[in-house]
PDB file of N, CA, C and O in Angstrom:
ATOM      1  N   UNK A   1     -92.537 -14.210 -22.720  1.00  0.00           N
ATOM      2  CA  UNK A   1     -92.378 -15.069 -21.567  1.00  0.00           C
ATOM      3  C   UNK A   1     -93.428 -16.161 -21.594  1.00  0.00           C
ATOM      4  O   UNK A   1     -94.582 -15.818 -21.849  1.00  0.00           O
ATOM      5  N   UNK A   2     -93.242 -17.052 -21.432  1.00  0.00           N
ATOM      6  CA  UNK A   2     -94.389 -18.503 -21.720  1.00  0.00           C
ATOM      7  C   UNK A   2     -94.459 -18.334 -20.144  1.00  0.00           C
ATOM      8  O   UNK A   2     -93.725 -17.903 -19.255  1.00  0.00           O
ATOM      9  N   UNK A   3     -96.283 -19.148 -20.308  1.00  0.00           N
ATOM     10  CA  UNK A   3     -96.559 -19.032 -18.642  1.00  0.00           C
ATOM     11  C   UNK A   3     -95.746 -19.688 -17.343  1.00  0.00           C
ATOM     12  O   UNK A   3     -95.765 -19.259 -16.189  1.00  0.00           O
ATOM     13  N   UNK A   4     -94.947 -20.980 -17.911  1.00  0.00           N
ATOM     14  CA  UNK A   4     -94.631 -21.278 -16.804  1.00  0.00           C
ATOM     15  C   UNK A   4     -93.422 -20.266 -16.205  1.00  0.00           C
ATOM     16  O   UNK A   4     -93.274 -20.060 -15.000  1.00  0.00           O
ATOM     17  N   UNK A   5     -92.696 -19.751 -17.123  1.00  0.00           N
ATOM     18  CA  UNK A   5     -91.565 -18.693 -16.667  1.00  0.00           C
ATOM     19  C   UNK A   5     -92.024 -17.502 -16.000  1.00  0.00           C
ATOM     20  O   UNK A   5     -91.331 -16.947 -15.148  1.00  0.00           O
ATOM     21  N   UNK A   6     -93.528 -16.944 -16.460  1.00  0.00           N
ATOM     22  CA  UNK A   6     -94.266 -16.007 -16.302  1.00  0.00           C
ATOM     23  C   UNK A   6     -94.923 -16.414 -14.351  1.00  0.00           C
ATOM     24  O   UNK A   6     -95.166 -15.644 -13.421  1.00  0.00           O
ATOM     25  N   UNK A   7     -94.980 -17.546 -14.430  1.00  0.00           N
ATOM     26  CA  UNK A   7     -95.402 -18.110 -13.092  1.00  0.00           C
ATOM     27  C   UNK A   7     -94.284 -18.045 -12.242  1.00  0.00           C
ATOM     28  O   UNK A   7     -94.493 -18.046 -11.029  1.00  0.00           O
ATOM     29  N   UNK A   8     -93.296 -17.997 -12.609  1.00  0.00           N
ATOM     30  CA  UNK A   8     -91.987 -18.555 -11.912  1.00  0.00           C
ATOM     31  C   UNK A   8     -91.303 -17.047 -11.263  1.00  0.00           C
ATOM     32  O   UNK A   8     -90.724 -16.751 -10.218  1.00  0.00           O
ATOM     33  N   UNK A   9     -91.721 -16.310 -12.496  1.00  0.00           N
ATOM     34  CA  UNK A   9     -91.382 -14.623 -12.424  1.00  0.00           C
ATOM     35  C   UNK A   9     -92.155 -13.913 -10.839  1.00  0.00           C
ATOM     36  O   UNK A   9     -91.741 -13.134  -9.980  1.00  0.00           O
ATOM     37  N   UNK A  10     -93.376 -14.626 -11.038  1.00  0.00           N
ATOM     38  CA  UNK A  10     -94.331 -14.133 -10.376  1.00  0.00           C
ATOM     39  C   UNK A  10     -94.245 -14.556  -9.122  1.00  0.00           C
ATOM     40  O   UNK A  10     -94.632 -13.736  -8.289  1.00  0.00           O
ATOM     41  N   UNK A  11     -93.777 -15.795  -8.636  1.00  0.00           N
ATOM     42  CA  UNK A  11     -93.190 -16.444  -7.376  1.00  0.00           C
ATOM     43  C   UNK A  11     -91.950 -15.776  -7.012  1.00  0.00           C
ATOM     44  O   UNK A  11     -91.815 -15.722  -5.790  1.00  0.00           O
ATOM     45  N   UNK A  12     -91.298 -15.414  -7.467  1.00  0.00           N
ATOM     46  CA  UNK A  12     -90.035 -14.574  -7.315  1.00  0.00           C
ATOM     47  C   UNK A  12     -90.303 -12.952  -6.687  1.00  0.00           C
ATOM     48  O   UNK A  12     -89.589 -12.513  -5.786  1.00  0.00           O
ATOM     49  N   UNK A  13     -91.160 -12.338  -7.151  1.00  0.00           N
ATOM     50  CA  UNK A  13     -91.052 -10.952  -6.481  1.00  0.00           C
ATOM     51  C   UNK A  13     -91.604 -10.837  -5.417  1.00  0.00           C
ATOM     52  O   UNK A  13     -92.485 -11.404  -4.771  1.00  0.00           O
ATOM     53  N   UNK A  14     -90.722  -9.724  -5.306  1.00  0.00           N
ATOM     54  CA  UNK A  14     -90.754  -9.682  -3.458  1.00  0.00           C
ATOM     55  C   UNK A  14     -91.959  -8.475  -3.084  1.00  0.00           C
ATOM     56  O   UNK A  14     -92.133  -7.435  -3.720  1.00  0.00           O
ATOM     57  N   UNK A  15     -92.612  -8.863  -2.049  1.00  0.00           N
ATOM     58  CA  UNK A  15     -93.432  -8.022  -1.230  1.00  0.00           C
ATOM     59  C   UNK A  15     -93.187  -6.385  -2.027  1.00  0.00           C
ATOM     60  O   UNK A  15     -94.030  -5.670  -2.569  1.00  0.00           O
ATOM     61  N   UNK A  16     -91.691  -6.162  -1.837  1.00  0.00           N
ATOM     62  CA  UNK A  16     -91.762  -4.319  -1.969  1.00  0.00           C
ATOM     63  C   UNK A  16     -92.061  -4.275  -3.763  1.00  0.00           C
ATOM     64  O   UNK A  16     -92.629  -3.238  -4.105  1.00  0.00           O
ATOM     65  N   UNK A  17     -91.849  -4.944  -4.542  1.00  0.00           N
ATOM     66  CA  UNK A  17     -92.011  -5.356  -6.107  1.00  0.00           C
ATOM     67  C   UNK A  17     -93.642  -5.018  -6.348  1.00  0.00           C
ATOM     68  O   UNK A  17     -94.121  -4.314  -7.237  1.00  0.00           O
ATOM     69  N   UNK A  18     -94.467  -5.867  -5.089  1.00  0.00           N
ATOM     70  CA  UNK A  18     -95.639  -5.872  -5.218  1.00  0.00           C
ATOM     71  C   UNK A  18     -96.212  -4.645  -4.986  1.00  0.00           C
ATOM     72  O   UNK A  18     -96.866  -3.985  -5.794  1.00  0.00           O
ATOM     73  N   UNK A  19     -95.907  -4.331  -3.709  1.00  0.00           N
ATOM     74  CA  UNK A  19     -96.370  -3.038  -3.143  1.00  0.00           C
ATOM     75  C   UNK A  19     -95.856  -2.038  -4.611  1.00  0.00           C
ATOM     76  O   UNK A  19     -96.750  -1.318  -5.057  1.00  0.00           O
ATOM     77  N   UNK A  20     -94.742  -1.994  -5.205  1.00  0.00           N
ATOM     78  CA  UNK A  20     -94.642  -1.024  -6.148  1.00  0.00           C
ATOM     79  C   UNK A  20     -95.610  -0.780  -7.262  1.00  0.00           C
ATOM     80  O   UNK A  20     -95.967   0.237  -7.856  1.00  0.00           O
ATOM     81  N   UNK A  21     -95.961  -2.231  -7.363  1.00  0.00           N
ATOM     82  CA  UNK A  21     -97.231  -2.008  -8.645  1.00  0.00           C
ATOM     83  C   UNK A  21     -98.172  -1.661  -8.125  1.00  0.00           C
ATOM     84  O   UNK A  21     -98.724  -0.754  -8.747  1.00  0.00           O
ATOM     85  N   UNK A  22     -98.589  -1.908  -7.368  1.00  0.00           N
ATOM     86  CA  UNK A  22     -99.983  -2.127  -6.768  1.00  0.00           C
ATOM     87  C   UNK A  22     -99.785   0.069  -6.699  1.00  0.00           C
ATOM     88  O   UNK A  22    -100.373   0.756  -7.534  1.00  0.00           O
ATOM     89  N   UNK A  23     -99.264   0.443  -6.044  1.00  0.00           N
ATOM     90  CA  UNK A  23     -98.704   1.679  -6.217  1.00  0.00           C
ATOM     91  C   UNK A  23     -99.217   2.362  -7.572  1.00  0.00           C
ATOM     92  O   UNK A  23    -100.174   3.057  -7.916  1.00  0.00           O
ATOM     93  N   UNK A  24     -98.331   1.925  -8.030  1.00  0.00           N
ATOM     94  CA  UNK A  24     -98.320   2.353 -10.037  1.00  0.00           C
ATOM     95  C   UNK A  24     -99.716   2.406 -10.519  1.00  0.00           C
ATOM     96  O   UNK A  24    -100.093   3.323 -11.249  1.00  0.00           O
ATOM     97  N   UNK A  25    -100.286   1.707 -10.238  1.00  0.00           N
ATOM     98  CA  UNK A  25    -101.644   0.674 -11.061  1.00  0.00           C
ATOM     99  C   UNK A  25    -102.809   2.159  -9.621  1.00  0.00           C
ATOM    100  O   UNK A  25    -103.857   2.563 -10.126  1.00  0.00           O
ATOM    101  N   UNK A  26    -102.671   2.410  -8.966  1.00  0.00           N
ATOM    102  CA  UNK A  26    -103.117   3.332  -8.054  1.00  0.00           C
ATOM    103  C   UNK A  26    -103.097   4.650  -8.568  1.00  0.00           C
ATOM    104  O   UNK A  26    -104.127   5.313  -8.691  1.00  0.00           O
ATOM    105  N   UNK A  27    -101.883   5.090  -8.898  1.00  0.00           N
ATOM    106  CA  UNK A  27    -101.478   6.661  -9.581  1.00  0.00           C
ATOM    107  C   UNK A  27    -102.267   6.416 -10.740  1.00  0.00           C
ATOM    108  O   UNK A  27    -103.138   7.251 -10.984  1.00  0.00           O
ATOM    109  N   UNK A  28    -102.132   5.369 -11.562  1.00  0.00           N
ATOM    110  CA  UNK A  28    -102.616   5.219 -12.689  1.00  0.00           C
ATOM    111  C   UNK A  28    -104.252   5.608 -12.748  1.00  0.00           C
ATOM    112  O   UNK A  28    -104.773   6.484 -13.437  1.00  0.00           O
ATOM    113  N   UNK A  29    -104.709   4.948 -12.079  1.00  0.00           N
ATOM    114  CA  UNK A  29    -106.881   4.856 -11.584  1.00  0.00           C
ATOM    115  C   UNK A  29    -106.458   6.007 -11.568  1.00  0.00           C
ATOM    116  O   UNK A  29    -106.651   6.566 -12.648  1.00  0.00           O
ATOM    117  N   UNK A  30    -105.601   7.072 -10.283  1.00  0.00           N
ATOM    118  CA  UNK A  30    -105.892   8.572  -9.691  1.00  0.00           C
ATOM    119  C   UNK A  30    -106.079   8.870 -11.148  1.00  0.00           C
ATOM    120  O   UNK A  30    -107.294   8.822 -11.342  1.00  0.00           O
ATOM    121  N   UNK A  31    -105.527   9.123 -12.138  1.00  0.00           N
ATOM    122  CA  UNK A  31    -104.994  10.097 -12.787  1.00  0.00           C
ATOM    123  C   UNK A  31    -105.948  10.178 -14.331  1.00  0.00           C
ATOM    124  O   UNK A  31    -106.110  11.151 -15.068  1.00  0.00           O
ATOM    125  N   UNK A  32    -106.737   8.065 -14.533  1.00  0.00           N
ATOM    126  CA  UNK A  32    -107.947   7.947 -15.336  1.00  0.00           C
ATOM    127  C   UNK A  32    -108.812   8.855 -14.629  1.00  0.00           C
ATOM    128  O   UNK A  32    -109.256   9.826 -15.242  1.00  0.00           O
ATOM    129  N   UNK A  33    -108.990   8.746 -13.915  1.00  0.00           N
ATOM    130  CA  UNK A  33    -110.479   9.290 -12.922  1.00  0.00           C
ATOM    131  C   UNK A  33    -110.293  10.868 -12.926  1.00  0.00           C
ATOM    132  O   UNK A  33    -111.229  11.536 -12.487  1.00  0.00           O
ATOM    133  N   UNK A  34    -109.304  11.428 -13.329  1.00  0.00           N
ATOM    134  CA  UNK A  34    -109.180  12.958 -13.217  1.00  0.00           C
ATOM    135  C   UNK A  34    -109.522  13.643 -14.475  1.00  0.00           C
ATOM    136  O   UNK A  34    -110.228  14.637 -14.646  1.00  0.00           O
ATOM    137  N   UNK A  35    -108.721  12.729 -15.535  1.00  0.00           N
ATOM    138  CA  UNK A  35    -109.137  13.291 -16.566  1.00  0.00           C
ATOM    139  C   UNK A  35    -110.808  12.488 -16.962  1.00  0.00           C
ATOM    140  O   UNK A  35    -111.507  12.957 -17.860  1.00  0.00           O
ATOM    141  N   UNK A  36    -111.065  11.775 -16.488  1.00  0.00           N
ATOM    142  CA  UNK A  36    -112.693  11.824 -17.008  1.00  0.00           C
ATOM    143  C   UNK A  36    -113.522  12.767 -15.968  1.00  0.00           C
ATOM    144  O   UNK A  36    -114.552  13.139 -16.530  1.00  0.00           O
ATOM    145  N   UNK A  37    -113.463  13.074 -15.175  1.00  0.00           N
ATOM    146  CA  UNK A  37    -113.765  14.028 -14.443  1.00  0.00           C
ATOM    147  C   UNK A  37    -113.610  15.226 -15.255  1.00  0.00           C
ATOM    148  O   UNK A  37    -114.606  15.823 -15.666  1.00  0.00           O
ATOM    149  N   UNK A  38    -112.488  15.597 -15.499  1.00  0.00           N
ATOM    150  CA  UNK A  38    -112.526  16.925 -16.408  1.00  0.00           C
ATOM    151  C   UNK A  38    -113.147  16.967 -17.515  1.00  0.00           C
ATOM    152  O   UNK A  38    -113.722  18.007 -17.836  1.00  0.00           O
ATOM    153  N   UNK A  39    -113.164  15.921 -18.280  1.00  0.00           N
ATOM    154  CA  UNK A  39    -113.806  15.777 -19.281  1.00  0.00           C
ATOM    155  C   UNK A  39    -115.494  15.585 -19.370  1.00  0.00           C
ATOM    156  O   UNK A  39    -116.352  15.372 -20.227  1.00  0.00           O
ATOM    157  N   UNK A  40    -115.428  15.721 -18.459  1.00  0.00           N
ATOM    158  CA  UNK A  40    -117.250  15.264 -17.906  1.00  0.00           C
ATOM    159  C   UNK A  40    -118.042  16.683 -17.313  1.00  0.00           C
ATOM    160  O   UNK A  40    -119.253  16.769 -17.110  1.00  0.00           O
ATOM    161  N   UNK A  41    -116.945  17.845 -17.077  1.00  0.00           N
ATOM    162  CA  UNK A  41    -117.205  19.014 -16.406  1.00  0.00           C
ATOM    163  C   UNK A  41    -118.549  19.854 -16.986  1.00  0.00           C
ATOM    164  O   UNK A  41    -118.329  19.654 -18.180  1.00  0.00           O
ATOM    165  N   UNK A  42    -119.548  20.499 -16.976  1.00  0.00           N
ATOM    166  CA  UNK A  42    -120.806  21.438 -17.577  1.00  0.00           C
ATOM    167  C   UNK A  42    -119.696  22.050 -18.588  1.00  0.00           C
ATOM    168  O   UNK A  42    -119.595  21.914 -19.807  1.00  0.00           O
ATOM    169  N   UNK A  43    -119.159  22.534 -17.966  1.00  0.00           N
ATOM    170  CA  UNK A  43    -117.561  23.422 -19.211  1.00  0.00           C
ATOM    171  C   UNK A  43    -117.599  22.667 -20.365  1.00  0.00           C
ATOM    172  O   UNK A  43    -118.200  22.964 -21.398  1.00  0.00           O
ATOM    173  N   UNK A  44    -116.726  21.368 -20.092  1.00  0.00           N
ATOM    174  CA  UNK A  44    -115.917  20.770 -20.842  1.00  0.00           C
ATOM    175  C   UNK A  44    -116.858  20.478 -21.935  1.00  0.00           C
ATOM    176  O   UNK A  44    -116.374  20.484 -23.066  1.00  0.00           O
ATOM    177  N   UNK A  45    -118.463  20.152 -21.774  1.00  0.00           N
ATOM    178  CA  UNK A  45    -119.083  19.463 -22.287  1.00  0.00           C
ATOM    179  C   UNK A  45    -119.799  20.573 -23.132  1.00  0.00           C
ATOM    180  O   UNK A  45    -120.205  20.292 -24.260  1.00  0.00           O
ATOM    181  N   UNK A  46    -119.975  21.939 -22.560  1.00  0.00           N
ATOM    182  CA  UNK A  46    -120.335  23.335 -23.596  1.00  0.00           C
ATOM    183  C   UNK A  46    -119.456  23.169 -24.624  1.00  0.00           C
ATOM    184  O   UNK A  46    -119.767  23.068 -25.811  1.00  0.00           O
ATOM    185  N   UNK A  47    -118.189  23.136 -24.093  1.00  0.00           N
ATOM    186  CA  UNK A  47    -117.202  23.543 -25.285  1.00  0.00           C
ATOM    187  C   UNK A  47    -117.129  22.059 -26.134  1.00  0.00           C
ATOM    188  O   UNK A  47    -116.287  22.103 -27.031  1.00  0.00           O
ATOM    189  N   UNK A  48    -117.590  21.224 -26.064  1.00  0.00           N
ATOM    190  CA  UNK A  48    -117.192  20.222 -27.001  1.00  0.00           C
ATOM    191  C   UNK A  48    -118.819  20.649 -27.856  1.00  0.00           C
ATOM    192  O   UNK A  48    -118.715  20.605 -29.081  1.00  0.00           O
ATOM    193  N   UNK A  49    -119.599  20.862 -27.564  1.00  0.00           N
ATOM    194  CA  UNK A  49    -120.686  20.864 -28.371  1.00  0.00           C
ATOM    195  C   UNK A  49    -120.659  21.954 -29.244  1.00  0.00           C
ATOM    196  O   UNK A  49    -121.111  21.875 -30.387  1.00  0.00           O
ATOM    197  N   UNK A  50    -120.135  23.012 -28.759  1.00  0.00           N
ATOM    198  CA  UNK A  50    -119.747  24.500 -29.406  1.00  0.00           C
ATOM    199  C   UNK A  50    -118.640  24.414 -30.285  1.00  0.00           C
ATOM    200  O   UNK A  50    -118.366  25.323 -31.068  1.00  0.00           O
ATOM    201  N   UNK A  51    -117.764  22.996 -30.162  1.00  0.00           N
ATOM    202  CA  UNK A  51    -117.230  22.975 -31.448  1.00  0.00           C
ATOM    203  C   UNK A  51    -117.562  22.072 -32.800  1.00  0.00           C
ATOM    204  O   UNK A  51    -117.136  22.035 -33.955  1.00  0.00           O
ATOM    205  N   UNK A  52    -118.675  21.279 -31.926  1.00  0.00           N
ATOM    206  CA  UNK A  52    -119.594  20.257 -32.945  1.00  0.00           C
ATOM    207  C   UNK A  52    -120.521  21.184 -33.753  1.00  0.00           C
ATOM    208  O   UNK A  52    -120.727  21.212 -34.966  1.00  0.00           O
ATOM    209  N   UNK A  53    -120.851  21.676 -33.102  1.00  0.00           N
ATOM    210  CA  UNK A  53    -121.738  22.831 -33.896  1.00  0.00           C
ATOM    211  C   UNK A  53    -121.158  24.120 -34.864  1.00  0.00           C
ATOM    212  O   UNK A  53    -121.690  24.703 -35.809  1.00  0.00           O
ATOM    213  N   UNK A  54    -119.995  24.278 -34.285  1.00  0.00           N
ATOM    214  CA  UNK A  54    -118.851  24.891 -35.275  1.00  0.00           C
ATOM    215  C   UNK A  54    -118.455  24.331 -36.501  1.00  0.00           C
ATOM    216  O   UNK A  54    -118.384  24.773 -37.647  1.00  0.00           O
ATOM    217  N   UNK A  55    -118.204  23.208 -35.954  1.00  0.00           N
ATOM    218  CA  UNK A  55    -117.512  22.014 -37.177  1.00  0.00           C
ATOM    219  C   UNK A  55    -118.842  21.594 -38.184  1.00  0.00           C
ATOM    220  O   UNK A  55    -118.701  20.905 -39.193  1.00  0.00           O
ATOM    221  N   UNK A  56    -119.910  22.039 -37.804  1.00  0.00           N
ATOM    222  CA  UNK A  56    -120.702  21.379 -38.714  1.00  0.00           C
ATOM    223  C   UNK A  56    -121.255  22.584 -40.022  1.00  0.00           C
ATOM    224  O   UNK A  56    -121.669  22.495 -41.178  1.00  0.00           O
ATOM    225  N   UNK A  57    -120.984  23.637 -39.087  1.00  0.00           N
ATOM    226  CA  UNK A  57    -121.418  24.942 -40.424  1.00  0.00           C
ATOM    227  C   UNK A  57    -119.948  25.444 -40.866  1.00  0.00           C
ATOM    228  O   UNK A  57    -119.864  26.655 -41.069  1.00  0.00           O
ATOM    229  N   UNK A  58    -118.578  24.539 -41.073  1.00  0.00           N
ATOM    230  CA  UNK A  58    -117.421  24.944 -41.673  1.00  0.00           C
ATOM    231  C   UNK A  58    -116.426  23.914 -42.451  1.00  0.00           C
ATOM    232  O   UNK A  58    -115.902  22.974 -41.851  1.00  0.00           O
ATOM    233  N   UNK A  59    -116.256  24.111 -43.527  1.00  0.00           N
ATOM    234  CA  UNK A  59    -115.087  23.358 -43.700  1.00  0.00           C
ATOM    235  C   UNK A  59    -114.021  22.594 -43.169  1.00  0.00           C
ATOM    236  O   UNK A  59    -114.016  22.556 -41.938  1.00  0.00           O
ATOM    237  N   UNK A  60    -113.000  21.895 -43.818  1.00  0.00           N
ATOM    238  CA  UNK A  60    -111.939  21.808 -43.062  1.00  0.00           C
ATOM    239  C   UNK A  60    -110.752  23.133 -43.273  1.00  0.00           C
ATOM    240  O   UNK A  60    -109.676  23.214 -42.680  1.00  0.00           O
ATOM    241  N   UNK A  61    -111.091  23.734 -43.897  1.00  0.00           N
ATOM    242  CA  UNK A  61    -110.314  24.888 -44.303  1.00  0.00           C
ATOM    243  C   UNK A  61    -110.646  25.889 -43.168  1.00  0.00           C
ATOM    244  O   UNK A  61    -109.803  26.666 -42.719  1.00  0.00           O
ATOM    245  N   UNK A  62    -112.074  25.815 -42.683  1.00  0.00           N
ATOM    246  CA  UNK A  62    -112.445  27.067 -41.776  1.00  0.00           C
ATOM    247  C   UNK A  62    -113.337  27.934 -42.203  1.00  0.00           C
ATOM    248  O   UNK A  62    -114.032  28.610 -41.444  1.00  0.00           O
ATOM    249  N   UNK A  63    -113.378  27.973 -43.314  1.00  0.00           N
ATOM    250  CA  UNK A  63    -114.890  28.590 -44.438  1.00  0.00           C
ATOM    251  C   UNK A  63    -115.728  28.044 -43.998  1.00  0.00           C
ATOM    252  O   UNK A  63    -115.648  26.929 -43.485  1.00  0.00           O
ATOM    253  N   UNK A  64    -116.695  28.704 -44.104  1.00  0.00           N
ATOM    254  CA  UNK A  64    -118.728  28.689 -43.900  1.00  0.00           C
ATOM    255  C   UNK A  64    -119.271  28.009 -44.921  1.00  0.00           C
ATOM    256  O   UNK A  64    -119.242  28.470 -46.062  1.00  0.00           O
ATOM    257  N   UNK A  65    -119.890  26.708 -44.600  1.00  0.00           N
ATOM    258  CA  UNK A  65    -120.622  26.325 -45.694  1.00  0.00           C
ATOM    259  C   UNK A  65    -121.892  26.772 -46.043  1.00  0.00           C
ATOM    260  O   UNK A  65    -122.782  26.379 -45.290  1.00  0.00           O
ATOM    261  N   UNK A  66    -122.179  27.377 -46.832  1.00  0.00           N
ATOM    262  CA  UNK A  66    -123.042  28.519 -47.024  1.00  0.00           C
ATOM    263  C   UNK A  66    -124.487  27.333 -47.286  1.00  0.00           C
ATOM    264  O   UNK A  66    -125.536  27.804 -46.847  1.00  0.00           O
ATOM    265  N   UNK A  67    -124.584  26.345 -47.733  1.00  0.00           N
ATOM    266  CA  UNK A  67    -125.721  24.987 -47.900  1.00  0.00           C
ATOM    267  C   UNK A  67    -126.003  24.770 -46.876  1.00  0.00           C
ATOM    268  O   UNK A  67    -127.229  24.842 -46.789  1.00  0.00           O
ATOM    269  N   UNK A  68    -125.444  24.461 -45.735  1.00  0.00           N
ATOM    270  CA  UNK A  68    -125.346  24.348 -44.139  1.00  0.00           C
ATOM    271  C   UNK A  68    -126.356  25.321 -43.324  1.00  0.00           C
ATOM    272  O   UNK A  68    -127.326  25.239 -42.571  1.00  0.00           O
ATOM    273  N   UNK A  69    -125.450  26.384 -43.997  1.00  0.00           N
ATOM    274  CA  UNK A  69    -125.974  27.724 -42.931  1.00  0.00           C
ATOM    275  C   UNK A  69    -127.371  27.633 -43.973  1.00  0.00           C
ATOM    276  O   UNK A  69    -127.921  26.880 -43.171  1.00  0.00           O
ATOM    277  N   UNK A  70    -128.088  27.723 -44.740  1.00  0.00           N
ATOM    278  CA  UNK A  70    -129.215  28.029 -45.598  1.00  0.00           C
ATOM    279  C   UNK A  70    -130.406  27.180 -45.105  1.00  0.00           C
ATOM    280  O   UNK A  70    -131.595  27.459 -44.954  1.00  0.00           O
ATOM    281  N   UNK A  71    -129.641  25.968 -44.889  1.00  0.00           N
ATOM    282  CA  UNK A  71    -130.718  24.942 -44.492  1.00  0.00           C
ATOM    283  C   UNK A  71    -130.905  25.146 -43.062  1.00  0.00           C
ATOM    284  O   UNK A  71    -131.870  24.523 -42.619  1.00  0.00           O
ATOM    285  N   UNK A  72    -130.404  25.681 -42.405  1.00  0.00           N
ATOM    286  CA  UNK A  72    -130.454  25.492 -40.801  1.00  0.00           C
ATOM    287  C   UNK A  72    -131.300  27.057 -40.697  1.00  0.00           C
ATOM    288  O   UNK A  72    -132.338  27.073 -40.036  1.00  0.00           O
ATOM    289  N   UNK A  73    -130.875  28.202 -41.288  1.00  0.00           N
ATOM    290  CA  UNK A  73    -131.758  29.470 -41.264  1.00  0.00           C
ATOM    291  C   UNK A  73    -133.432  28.647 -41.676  1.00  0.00           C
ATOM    292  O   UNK A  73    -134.374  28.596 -40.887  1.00  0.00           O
ATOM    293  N   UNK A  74    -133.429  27.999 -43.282  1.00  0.00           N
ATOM    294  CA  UNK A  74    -134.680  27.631 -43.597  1.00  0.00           C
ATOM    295  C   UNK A  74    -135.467  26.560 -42.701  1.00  0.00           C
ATOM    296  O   UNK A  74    -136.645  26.325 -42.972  1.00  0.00           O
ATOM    297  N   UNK A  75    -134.706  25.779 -41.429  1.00  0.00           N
ATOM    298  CA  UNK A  75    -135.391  25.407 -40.740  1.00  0.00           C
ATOM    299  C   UNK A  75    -135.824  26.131 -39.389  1.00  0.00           C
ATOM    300  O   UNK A  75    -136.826  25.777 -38.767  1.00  0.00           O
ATOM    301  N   UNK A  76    -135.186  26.930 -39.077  1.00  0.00           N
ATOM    302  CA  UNK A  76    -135.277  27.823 -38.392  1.00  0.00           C
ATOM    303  C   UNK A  76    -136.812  28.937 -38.432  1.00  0.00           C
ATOM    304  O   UNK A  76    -137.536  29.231 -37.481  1.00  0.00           O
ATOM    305  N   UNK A  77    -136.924  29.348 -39.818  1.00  0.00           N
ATOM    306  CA  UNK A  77    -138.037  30.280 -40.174  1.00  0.00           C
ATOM    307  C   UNK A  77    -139.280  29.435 -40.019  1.00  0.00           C
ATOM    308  O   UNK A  77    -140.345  29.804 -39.524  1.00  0.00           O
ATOM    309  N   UNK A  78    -138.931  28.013 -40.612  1.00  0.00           N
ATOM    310  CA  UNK A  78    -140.019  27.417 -40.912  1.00  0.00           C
ATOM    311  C   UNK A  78    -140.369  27.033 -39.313  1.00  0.00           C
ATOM    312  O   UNK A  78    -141.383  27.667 -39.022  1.00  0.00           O
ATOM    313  N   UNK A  79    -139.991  26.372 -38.363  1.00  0.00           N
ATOM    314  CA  UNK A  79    -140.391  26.760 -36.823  1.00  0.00           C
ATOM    315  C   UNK A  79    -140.975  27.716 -36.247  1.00  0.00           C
ATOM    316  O   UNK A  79    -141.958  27.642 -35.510  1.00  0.00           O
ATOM    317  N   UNK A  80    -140.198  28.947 -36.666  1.00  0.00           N
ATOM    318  CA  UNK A  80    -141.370  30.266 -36.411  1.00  0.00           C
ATOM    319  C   UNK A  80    -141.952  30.515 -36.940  1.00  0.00           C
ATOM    320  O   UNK A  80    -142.522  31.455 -36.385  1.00  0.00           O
ATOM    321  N   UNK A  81    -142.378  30.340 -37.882  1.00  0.00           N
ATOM    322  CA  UNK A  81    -143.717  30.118 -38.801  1.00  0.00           C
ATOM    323  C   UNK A  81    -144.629  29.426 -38.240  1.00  0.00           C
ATOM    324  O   UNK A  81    -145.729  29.941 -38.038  1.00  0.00           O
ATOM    325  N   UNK A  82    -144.431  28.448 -37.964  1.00  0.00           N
ATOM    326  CA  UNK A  82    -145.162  27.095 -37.398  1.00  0.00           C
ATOM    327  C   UNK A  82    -145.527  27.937 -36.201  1.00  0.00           C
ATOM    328  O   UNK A  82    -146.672  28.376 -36.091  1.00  0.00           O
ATOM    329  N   UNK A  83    -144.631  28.170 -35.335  1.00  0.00           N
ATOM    330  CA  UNK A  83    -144.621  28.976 -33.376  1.00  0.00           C
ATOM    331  C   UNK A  83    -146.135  29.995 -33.788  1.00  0.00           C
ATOM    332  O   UNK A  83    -147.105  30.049 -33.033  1.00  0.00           O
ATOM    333  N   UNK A  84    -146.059  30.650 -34.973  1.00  0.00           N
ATOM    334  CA  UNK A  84    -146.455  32.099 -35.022  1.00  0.00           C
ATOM    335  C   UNK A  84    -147.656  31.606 -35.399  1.00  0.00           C
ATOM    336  O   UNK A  84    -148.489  32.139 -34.665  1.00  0.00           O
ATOM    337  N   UNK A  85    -148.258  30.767 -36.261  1.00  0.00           N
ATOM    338  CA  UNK A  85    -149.488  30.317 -37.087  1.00  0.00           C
ATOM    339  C   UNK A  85    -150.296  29.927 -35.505  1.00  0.00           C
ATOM    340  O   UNK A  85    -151.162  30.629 -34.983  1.00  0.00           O
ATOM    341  N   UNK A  86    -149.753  28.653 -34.958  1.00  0.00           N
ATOM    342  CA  UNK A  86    -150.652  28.247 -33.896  1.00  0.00           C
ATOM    343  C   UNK A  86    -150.660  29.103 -33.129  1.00  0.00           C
ATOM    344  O   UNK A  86    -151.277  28.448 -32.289  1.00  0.00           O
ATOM    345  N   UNK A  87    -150.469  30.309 -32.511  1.00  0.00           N
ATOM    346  CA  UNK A  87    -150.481  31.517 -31.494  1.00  0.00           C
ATOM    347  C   UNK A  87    -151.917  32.005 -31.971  1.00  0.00           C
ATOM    348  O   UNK A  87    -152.964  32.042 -31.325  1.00  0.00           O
ATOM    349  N   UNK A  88    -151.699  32.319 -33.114  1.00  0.00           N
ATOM    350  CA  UNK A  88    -153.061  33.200 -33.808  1.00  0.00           C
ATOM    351  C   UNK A  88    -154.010  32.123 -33.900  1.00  0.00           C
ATOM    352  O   UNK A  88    -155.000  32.707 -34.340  1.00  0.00           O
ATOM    353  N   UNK A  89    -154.408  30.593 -33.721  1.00  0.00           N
ATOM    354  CA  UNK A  89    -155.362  30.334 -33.983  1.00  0.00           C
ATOM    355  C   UNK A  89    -156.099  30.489 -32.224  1.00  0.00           C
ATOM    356  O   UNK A  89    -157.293  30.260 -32.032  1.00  0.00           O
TER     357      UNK A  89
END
């Protein structure tokens, strides 16, 4: 539609046309705003990290990457190592 037809379109609808979008474009916001709400939940946001953290010690197959898991144990020890050394001084 070129603007002037687009203008012409737009002079043409009637009040209840308007009210219908204006409507639409309303349900529409309700229904953005719900799902970012859900998506924003303490829940929603455990479980997305619990699968980032899943996804990062597994394949795409679903296997354990055993390099993954090695390095994350060896940083792990080496922290309590560290925790345990400064206690005793």
């Amino acid at each position: 539609m070129s603007d002037a037809s687009h203008a012409d379109h737009a002079g043409k609808r009637s009040l209840v046309d308007l009210q219908a979008e204006v409507a639409a474009a309303r349900e529409e916001l309700v229904s953005s705003i719900a799902e970012l709400k859900s998506q924003t939940t303490p829940a929603a946001m455990v479980q997305r990290g619990g699968r980032a953290v899943f996804g990062f010690f597994t394949d795409e197959y679903g296997g354990i990457r055993p390099e993954r898991v090695a390095i994350a144990a060896a940083v792990t020890v080496g922290v309590l190592a560290l925790t345990f050394r400064r206690r005793r001084r």
